[in-house]
C-alpha positions as CSV (number, residue, x, y, z in Angstrom):
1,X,-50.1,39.3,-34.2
2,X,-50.5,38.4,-30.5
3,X,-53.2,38.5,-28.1
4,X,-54.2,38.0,-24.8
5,X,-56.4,35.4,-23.2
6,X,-56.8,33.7,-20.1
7,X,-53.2,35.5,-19.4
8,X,-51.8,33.5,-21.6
9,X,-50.2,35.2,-25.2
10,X,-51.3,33.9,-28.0
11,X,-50.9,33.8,-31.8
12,X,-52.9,34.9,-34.6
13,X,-53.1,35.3,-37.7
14,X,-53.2,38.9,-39.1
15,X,-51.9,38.3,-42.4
16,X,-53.1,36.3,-45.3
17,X,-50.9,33.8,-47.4
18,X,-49.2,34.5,-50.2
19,X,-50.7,33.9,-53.4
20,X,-48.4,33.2,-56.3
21,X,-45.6,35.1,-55.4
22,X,-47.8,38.4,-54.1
23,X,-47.2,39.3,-50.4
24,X,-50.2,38.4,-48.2
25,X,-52.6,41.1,-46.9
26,X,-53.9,42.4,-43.9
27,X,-56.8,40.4,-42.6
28,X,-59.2,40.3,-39.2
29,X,-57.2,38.8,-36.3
30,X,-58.8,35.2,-36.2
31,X,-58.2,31.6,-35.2
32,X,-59.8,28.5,-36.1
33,X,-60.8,26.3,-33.1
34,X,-60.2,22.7,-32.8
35,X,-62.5,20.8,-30.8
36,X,-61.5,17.2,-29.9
37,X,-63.8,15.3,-28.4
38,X,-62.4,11.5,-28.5
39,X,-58.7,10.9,-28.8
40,X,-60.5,6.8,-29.4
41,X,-60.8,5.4,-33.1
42,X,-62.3,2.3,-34.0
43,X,-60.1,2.5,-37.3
44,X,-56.5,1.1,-36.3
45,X,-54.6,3.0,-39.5
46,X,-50.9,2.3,-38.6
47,X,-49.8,5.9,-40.2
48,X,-52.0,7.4,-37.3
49,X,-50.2,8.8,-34.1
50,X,-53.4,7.5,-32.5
51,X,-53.2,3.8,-33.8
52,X,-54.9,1.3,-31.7
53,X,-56.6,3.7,-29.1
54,X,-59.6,2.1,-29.0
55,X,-61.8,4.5,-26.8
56,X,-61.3,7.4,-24.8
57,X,-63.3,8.0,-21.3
58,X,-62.2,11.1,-20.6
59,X,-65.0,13.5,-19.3
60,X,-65.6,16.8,-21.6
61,X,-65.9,20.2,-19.9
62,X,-69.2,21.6,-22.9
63,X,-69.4,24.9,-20.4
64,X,-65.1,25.5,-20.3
65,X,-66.1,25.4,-24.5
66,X,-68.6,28.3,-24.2
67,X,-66.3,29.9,-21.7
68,X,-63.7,30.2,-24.5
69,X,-65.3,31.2,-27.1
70,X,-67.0,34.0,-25.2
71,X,-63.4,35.0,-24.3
72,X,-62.2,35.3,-27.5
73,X,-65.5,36.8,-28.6
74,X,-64.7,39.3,-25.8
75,X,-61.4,40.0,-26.8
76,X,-62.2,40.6,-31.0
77,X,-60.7,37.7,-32.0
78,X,-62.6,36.2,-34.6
79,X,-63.4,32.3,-34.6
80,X,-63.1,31.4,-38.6
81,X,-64.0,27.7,-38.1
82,X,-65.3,25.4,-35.1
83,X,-63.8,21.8,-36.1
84,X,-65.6,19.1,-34.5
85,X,-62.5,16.1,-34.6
86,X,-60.9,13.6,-32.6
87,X,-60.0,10.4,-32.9
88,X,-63.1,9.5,-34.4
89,X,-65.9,11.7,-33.2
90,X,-68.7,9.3,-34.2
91,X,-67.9,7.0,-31.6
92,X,-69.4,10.0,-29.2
93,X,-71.7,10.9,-31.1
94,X,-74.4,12.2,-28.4
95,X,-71.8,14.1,-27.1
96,X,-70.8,16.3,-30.6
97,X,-74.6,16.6,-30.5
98,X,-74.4,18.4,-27.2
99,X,-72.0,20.6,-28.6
100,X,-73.5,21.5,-31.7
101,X,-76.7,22.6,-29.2
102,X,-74.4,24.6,-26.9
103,X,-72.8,26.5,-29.3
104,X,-75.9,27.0,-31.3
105,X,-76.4,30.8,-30.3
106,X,-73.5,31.7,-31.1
107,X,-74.1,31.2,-34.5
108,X,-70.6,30.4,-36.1
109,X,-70.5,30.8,-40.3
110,X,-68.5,27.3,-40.5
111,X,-69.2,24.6,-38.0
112,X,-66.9,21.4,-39.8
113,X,-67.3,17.9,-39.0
114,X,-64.1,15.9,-39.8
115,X,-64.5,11.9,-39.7
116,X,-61.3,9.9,-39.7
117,X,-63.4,6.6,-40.5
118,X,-64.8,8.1,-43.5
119,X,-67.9,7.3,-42.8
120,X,-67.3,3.4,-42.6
121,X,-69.5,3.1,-39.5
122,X,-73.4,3.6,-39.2
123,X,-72.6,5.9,-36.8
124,X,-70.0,8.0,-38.2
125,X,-73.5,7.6,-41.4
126,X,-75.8,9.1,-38.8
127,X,-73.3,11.7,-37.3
128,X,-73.1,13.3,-41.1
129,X,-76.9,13.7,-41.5
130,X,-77.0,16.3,-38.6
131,X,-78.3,19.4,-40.2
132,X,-75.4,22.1,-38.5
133,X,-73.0,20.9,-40.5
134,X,-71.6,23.4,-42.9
135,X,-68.6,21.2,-44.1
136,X,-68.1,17.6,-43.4
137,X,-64.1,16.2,-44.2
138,X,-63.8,12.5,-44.7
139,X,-60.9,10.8,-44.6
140,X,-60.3,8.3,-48.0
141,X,-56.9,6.6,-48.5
142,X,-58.2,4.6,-51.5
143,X,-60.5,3.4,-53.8
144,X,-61.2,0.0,-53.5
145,X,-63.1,-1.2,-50.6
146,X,-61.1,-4.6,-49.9
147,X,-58.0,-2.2,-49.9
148,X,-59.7,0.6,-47.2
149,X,-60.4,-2.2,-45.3
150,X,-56.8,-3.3,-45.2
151,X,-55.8,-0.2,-44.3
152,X,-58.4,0.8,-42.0
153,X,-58.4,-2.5,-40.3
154,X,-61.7,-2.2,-38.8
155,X,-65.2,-3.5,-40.5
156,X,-66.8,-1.0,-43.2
157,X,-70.7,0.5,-42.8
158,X,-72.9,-1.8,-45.7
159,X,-73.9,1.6,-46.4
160,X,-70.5,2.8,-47.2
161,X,-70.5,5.4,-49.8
162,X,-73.6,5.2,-50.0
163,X,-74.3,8.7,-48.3
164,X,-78.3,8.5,-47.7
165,X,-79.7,11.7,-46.2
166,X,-76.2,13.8,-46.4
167,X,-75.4,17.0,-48.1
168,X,-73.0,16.0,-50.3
169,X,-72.2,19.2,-51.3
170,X,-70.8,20.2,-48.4
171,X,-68.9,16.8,-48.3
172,X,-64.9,16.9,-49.2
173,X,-62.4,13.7,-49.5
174,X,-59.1,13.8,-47.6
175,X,-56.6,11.7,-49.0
176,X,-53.2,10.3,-47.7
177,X,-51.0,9.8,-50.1
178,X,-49.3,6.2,-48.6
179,X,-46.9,3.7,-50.6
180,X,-48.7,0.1,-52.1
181,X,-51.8,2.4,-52.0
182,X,-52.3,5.8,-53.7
183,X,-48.7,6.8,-54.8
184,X,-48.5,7.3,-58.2
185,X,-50.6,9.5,-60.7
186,X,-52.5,6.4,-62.0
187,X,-53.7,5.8,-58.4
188,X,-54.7,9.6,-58.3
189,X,-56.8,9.6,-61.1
190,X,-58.8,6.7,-60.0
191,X,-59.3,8.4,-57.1
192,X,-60.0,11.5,-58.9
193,X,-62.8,9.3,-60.5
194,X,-64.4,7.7,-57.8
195,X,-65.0,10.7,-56.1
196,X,-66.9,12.5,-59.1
197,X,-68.6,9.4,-59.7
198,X,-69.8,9.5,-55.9
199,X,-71.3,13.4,-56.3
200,X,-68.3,15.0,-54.2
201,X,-66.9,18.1,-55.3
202,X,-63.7,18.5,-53.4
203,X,-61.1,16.2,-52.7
204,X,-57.0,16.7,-50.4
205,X,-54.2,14.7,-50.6
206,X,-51.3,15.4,-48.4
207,X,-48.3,13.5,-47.7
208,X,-47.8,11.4,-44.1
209,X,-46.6,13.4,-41.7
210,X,-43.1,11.4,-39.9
211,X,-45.0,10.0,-36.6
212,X,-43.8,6.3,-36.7
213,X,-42.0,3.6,-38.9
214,X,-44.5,3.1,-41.0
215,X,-44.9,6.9,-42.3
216,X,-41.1,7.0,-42.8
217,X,-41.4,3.6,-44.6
218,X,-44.2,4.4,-47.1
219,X,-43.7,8.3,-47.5
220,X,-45.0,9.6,-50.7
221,X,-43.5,13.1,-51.9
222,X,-46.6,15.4,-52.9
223,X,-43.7,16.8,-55.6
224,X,-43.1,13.5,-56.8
225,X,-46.6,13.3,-58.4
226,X,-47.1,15.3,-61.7
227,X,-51.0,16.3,-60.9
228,X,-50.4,18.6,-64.0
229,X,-49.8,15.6,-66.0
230,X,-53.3,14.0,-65.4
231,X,-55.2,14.1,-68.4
232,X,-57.7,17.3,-67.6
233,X,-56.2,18.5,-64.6
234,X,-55.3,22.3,-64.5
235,X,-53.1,24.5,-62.1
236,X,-55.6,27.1,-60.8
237,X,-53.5,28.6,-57.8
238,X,-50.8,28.1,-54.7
239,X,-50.6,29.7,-51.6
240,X,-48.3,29.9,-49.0
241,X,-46.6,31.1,-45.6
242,X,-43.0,31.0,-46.2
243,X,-41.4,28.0,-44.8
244,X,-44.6,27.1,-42.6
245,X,-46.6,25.4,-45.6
246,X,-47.6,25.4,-48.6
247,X,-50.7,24.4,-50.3
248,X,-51.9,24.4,-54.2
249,X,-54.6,24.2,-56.1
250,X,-56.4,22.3,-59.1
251,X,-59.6,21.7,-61.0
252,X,-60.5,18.2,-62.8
253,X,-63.0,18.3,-65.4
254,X,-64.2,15.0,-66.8
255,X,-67.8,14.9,-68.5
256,X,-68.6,17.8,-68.2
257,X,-68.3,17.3,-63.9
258,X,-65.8,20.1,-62.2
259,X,-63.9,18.5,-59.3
260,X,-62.0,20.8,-56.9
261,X,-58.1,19.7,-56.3
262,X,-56.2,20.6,-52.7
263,X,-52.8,19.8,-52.2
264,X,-50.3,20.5,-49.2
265,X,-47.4,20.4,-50.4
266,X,-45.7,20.6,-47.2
267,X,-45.9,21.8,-43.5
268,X,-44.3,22.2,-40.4
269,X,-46.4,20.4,-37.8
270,X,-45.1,22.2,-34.9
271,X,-46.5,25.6,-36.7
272,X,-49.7,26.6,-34.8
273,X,-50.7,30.3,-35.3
274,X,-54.2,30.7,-35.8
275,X,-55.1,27.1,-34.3
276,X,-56.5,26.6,-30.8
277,X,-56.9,22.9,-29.8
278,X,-59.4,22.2,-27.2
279,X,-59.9,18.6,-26.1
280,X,-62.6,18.7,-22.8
281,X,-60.3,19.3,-20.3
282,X,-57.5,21.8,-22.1
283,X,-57.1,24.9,-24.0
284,X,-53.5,24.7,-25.7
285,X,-52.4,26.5,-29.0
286,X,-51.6,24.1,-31.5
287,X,-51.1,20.2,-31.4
288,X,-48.6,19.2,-28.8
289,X,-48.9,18.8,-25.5
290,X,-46.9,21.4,-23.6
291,X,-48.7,24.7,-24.2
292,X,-51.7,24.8,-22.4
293,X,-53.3,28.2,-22.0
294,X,-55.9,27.4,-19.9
């Protein structure tokens, strides 16, 4: 389905995904907004398409926000999820906090936080006790501290992991699935592990996306990873749209704890219906650069 705004056409989705070979359904025109407020990252991970920016100065435009979303508002399409990402928005933090107060009134069901640093910075600690978050994504491409570290290349919080004064149940691991690192089902289950031991419900791992050398040189193939093999896993559901993506579904139960399993198993990173992208200065539907809308 396409709509209107700002005279520009754009895309939404109408349809849900398939489920297990069933034909999606109608559904409420909607899109999920994207705000980025920092292309800077104190991390330097080298599979990022963002490695080594280090800050971002660019000025963000908090009243061209609200004048978006009362356009779409105006124009029935629904807003599913407000994603508050970057870079790494802790390192402007006072200015997601502005956000979250502008866009109070208009009182959005999801309002999601996702931290690229997974926490590792006091900040990034702070940033994740704000109460308006109803779902927090943290990035976790292993285990071991020493190993993070490595990857991450930038110095962990001391209170790493330690998640004092957060909602951990709306908390949910995101994990890149990266050669030497996690790439095998034995390095899955540990991570499996770690994050029941930590109190989180949900984890993700996805496969790099082909950005630079690295990510071609220690590519992981989701398919090349029995999940089904791991002692207590179980398939609970895929879904998909067509040859756009594809994501399945798991549960791990150890002692008696439930831990939710995502997995995309693949996706075409130039597919963008449903996802506005706005970054403080432009409106543009999906993630590349040359289709602004306003």
């Amino acid at each position: 389905m396409e709509r209107i705004i700002f005279g520009h056409t754009i895309r939404l989705k109408s349809i849900g995904c398939n489920v297990v070979g069933r034909v999606g359904q109608p559904i409420s025109p909607s899109v999920n907004l994207f705000v980025k407020v920092t292309k800077g990252c104190n991390a330097h991970c080298p599979f990022c398409s963002n490695a080594g920016c280090l800050n971002s100065t660019s000025p963000f435009d908090v009243d061209k926000l609200i004048c978006i979303i009362h356009e779409l508002k105006d124009n029935g399409i629904i807003v599913n999820r407000v994603n508050i990402t970057g870079g790494e928005p802790s390192l402007v933090s006072p200015l997601v906090v502005r956000i979250l107060s502008a866009i109070e009134k208009e009182r959005f069901d999801d309002v999601h936080l996702h931290l690229n640093t997974n926490g590792a910075t006091d900040q990034a600690q702070d940033l994740m006790q704000h109460p308006r978050w109803d779902s927090i994504s943290m990035s976790l491409h292993h285990y071991d501290t020493e190993r993070l570290s490595e990857l991450y290349r930038c110095k962990l919080s001391t209170q790493l992991f330690q998640f004092k004064g957060v909602n951990k149940q709306i908390v949910n691991f995101s994990c890149n699935l990266v050669k030497g690192y996690i790439d095998n089902k034995e390095e899955v289950q540990k991570m499996l592990n770690l994050t029941l031991d930590l109190g989180i419900h949900r984890i993700g791992f996805v496969a790099l996306m082909p950005v630079n050398d690295f990510c071609k040189e220690h590519f992981v193939d989701i398919n090349d990873i029995p999940f089904s093999e791991l002692p207590h896993v179980y398939f609970t559901g895929a879904k998909d749209r067509g040859v756009n993506c594809k994501c399945s579904n798991y549960l791990y139960n150890r002692d008696l704890k439930i831990l939710e399993i995502y997995m995309r198993n693949y996706a075409n990173p130039r597919y963008c219906e449903s996802s506005l992208v706005f970054d403080g200065e432009y409106l543009r539907q999906g993630f590349y650069s040359d289709n602004i809308i306003y």
